[in-house]
C-alpha positions in Angstrom: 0.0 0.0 0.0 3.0 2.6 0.9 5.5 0.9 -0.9 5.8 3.2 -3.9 7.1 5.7 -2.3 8.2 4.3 1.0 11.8 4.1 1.9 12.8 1.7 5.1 15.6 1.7 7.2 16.1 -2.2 9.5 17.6 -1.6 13.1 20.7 -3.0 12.0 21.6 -0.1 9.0 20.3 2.4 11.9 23.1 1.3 14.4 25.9 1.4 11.6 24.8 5.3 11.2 23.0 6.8 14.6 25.1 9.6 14.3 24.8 10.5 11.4 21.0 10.9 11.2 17.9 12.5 12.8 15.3 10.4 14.8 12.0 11.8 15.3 9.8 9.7 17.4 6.2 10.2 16.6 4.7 8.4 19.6 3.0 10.3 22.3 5.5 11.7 25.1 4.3 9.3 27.5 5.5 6.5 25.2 8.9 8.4 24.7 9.0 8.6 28.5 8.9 5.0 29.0 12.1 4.2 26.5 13.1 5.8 23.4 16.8 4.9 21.0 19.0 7.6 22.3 19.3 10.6 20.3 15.9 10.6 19.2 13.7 13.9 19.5 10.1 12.9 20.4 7.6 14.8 17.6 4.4 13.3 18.5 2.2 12.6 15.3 -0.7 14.9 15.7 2.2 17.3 15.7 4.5 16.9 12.9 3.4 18.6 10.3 3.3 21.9 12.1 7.0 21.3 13.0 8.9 20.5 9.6 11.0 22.8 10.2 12.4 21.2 12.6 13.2 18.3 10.0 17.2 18.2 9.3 18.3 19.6 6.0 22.0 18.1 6.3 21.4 14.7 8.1 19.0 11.3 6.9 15.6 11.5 8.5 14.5 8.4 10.2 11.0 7.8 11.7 9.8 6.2 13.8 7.1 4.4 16.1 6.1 1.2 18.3 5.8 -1.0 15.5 6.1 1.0 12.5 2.2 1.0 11.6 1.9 4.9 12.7 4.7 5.7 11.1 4.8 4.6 7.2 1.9 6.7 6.6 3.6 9.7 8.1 7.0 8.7 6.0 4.4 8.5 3.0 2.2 11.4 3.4 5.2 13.4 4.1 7.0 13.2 1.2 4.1 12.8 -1.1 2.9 16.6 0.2 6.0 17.9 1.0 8.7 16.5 -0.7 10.9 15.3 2.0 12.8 12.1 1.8 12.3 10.3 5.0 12.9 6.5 6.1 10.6 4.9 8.2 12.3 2.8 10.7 10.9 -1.1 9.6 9.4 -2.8 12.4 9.5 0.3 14.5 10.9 0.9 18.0 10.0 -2.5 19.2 12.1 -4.6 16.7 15.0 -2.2 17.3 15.1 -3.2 20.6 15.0 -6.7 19.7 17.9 -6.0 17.6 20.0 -4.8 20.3 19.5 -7.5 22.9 20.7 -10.5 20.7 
C-alpha cells in the first residue's frame, strides 16, 4: 500500500549510522517517556506537520514508532505533500530493541 514511495531503514543499518542521522519519534511523550533509541527527539504525530521545520536539511531523517504502523503513513504522506525524503524505521521501535538485545 506505501510501498511506492516508502523508503525503510532495519535496526541493523540504523546502528551502523546513529550519528549521522535524525530520529524523530512520533509516539506520544508518554510512550517516549517510557524508552526511546537515544538521540531521538520525540515529535508526537498529531504534531508533525506543524514542525517540519524542525526536520534536518544536512542529516538522513528516520521515523519512527512502536511497531512501525503509525509511522509509514507519516514517512508516506510526508513526502508525497511535501517532498521530504524520510525512512521509516521497519518494524518500529519494538524490533530495534530486539535487535540490540541479541
Amino acid at each position: 500500500m506505501f510501498c511506492i514511495m516508502l523508503k525503510e531503514i532495519t535496526a541493523e543499518e540504523l546502528l551502523s549510522k546513529l550519528s549521522k542521522v535524525q530520529l524523530i519519534d512520533i509516539r506520544e511523550p508518554y510512550e517516549h517517556q517510557d524508552g526511546h533509541i537515544e538521540g531521538s527527539i520525540n515529535i508526537p504525530m498529531g504534531d508533525f506537520l506543524g514542525k517540519l521545520d524542525e526536520l534536518s536539511r544536512t542529516k538522513q531523517i528516520v521515523i519512527y514508532c512502536n511497531t512501525a504502523r503509525r509511522s509509514k503513513p507519516v514517512v508516506y504522506m510526508v513526502h508525497k505533500l511535501h517532498g521530504y525524503t524520510l525512512y521509516n524505521l521497519e518494524g518500529g521501535y519494538k524490533n530495534f530493541l530486539k535487535v540490540i538485545t541479541e
